[in-house]
C-alpha positions, 0 to 999 in steps of 0.5 A, a space after each residue: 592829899 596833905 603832902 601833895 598840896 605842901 609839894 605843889 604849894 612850895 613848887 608855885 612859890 619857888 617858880 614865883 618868888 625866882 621869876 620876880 627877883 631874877 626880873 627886878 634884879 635885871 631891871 632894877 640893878 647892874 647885876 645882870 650876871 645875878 639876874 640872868 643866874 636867877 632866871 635860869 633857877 626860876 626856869 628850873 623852878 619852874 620846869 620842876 612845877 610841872 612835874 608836880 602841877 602838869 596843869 599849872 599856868 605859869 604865862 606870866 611868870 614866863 612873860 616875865 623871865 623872857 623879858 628879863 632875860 632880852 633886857 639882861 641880854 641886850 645890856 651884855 651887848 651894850 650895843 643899843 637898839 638891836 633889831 635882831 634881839 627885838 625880833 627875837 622878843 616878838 617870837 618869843 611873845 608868839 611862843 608865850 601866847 600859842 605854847 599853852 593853847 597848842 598843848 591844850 589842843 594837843 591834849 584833845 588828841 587821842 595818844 596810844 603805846 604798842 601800836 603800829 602807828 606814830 602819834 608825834 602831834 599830840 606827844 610834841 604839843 606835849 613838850 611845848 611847855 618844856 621846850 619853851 623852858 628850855 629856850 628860855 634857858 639857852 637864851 640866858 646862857 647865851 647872853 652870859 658871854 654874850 653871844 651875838 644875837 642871831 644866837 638867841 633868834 635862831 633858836 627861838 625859830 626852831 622852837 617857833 617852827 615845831 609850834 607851827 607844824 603842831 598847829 597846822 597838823 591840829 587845824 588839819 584834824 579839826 577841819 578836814 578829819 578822816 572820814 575812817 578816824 585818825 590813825 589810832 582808830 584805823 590801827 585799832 580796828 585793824 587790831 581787832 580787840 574783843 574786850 578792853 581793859 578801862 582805867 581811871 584813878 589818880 597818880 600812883 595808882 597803876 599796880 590795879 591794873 598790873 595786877 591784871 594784864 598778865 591774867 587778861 593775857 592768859 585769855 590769849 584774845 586781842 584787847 586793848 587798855 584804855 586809859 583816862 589819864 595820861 601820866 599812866 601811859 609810859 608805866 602801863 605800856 611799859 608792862 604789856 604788849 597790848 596796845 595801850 590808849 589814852 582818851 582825853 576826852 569822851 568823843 575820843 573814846 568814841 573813836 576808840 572803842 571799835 566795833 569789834 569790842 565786846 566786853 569792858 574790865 574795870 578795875 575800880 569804882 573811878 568816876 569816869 567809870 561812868 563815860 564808858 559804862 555807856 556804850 551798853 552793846 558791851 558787857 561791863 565786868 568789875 575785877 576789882 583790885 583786892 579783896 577786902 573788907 574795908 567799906 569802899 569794897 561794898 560800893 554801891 556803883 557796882 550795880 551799874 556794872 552787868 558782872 562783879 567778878 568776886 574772889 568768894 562767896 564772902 564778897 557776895 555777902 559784904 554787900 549784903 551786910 553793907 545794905 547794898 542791894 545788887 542782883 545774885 546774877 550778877 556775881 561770879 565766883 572767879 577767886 583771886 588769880 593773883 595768889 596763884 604763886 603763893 606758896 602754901 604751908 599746910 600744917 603751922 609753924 610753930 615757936 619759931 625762934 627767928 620768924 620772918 613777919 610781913 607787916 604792911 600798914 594800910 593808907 589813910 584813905 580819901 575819907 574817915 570812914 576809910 582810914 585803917 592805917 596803924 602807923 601812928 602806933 606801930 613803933 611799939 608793935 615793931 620793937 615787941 617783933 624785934 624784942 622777939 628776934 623777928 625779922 621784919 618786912 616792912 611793905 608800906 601802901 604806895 599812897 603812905 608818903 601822900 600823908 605827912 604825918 604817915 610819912 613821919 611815922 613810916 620814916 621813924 620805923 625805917 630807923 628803928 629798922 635800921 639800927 637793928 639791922 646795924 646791931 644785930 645783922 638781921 635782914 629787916 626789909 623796907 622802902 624799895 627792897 620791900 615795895 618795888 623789887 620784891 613783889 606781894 607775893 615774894 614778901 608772903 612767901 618769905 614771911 612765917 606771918 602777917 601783921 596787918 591793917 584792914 586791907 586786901 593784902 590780908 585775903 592774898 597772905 590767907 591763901 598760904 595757911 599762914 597766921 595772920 594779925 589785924 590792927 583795929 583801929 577804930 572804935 568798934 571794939 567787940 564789933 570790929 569782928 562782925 565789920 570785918 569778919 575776916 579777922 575772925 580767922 586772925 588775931 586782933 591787935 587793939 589800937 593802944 596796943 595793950 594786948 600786943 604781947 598776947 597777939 604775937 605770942 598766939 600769932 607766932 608760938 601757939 597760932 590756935 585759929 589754924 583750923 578755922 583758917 581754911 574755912 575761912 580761906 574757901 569762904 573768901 578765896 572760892 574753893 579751886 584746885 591750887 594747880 590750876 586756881 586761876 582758871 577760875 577766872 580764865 574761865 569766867 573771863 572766857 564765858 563773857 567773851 564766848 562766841 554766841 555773845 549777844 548785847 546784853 538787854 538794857 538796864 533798868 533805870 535804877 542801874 543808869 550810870 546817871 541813877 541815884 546810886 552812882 
């Protein structure tokens, strides 16, 4: 994304530019006050890159702040060649050269959450980085009284000895292992999963497995989440009690997956997908994260998958339009559990006077293909809603800010938002209020109607009976419906918005495609009784993990994970 190379662009200069000048400040003038205060920003600087960049390699830029603080230090002692402020250096050299290599060890080392078992080497090989930052820092400030050196060398052999039991604890498992795998293997087993949630996805993205574990729960059977990435792991363990797992590479996913396990949930078309649809004694099932009619829900990787759960019929049949030729068998009807809590209005709401409009625009997407995303023409929607004295949601996608420009144009709604709020009192939602501390399905329940992109969020508000407006964004013109016949059901609003006035007076006043909403609602919903609508998918989650399971007969070549169509 745009917005995360600017970040990660200035993040690398500011860490740069601070630890050049603070060091040729210290060297090169009598400020040593300016180049300690400067070293200090650059470390900060730099502790703020990783955040951004966890990868980043700042060696020499450490390198420099280190021995621009000894030469700042030793000039506040003014007391000549010290061989304690030496010695210090030394160690500090060590801690330069071992800090990068130890956490790259560490990161080797399978992490876990909701496990009985403490996992401290690879979590403190984690920290290194940080900590070396940190004693950097307190090095700095010690030499601004000064304080004697035994100060700074005191510190540097604490954060040397963490360095050192993180190494001998690593070159223990490297060389003498466990004959039964470390202790997350052994808890693991002794946990007994069935199935295994697996995830792969960039930052940002964990609400496509939130979205699930309370469903997974509901089976009532021990499982465990694996995840390929470890920013996931204090979110996601934070949202279940199910022992969540981080497995950095594919021989710790070896050790991770125990014998007990019988089916694998995926919950995207991820590359790494592919490192587990390998072990093929499971059965691999697709969830999917919404349902949807955008291009990326008709993915050709679901052929490797032994079942694609579906919310309806209607997903079925995308594939189909879509040219994707995967076996019937595969597909099972399960509905769309997360709806459940929607409330549904069965007759239309009509000539409301002060309606309540959910309006969620879509993200650009990673390609153009994909880029659904009306927020560069918004702003005339949203004040023909406000014209007409709607109170409006505004739900942006949580990749929206990734984008400068739809970080732009969100930041422009949000002020027309509030000024008229400020004006008129009305209760306009957006940002956190809409995004984070009210749900999905707290915004469809409020709202009398949905204005929205291409997106699953349009499948989930369908469930309520409410009308619904879908933006064309492209070029399709008359066939934009037959691309995305759920807008058949809704109320189309062009890209130039010449026929916004028609779309909100049919959307809020008249709503004539009510009764064609309920067809449209079984066709891509399934047909299930709301009292007891998720037991679609209870029962077919419990169907693959029945008793009497057998490994399912190897795949055809053409379905590889390494075919072709992967």
């Amino acid at each position: 994304m745009r917005g995360d190379l600017v970040r990660k662009l200035i993040a690398r200069c500011l860490t740069t530019g601070l630890a050049v000048v603070a060091f040729l400040v210290v060297a090169l003038t009598g400020a040593t006050g300016w180049g300690l205060a400067l070293a200090v920003a650059a470390l900060v600087a730099a502790a703020a890159e990783r955040r951004v960049r966890p990868n980043a390699d700042i060696t020499a830029e450490t390198v420099l702040l280190a021995a621009g603080i000894l030469v700042g230090y030793a000039r506040r002692l003014d007391a000549g060649f010290d061989p304690v402020l030496a010695l210090t250096g030394l160690v500090l050299l060590g801690l330069v050269l071992l800090v990068g290599p130890l956490r790259d060890a560490g990161n080797l080392e399978l992490r876990a959450a909701n496990l009985p078992v403490r996992t401290w080497t690879p979590v403190l090989a984690a920290r290194l980085d940080g900590a070396l930052l940190v004693l950097l820092a307190v090095i700095a400030v010690a030499a601004a009284p000064p304080l004697p050196a035994v100060v700074a060398l005191v510190a540097a052999l604490l954060v040397a000895g963490a360095c050192a039991a993180v190494g001998l604890d690593l070159a223990r498992r490297r060389f003498r292992p466990n004959a039964g795998g470390g202790p997350v293997a052994r808890a693991l087993r002794a946990h007994q999963p069935e199935f295994l949630l697996y995830f792969s996805a960039p930052p940002g993205s964990e609400y496509q497995v939130t979205m699930w574990l309370p469903y997974l729960e509901r089976l009532g059977r021990p499982f465990l989440v694996l995840l390929r990435e470890p920013e996931f792991l204090p979110t996601i363990a934070a949202a279940t009690s199910a022992p969540v797992v981080y497995c950095p590479t594919l021989h710790a996913m070896d050790e991770a997956l125990v014998p007990s396990l019988r089916v694998a949930f995926y919950v995207n078309h991820g590359a790494k997908n592919s490192h587990c649809v390998r072990f093929t004694q499971l059965t691999h099932v697709q969830l999917h994260h919404g349902d949807s009619d955008k291009a990326p829900s008709a993915n050709p990787v679901s052929a490797i998958f032994d079942r694609i759960f579906v919310a309806g019929p209607a997903a079925i049949e995308r594939y189909a339009r879509a040219g994707v030729e995967i076996p019937a068998e595969k597909f099972v009807v399960v509905g769309r559990p997360q709806v459940e809590s929607i409330e549904v209005r069965p007759e239309p709401a009509l000539g409301l006077a002060n309606p309540t409009v959910l309006y969620t625009p879509t993200w650009t997407g990673h390609h153009a293909d994909a880029n659904y995303c009306s927020l560069p023409v918004a702003e005339t929607l949203l004040r023909r809603l406000l014209d007409r004295g709607a109170t409006v949601i505004l739900r942006a996608h949580p990749y929206t800010t990734q984008n400068p420009a739809s970080a732009r144009h969100l930041a422009r709604l949000t002020e027309l938002l509030a000024a008229d709020r400020a004006r008129t009192g009305r209760a306009h939602l957006w940002g956190a209020a809409a995004g984070r501390e009210l749900t999905l399905t707290d915004c469809v329940n409020r709202a009398d109607a949905l204005v929205s992109d291409v997106s699953g969020v349009i499948s989930d508000f369908l469930y309520s009976g409410k009308p619904y407006a879908v933006t064309d964004m492209g070029v399709d013109g008359d066939q934009f419906v037959a691309r995305f016949p759920l807008a058949a059901s809704g109320y189309v609003l062009r890209r130039d918005m010449s026929n916004v006035d028609d779309v909100l007076t049919r959307l809020l006043d008249t709503d004539p495609l009510a009764p064609a909403r309920w067809a449209t609602r079984r066709h891509y919903l399934g047909d299930f009784p709301a009292a007891s609508y998720a037991e679609g998918f209870l029962a077919a989650a419990r169907r693959e993990l029945d008793p009497g399971w057998a490994p399912p007969s190897p795949r055809a070549a053409d379905a590889s994970p390494l075919s072709p169509t992967a």
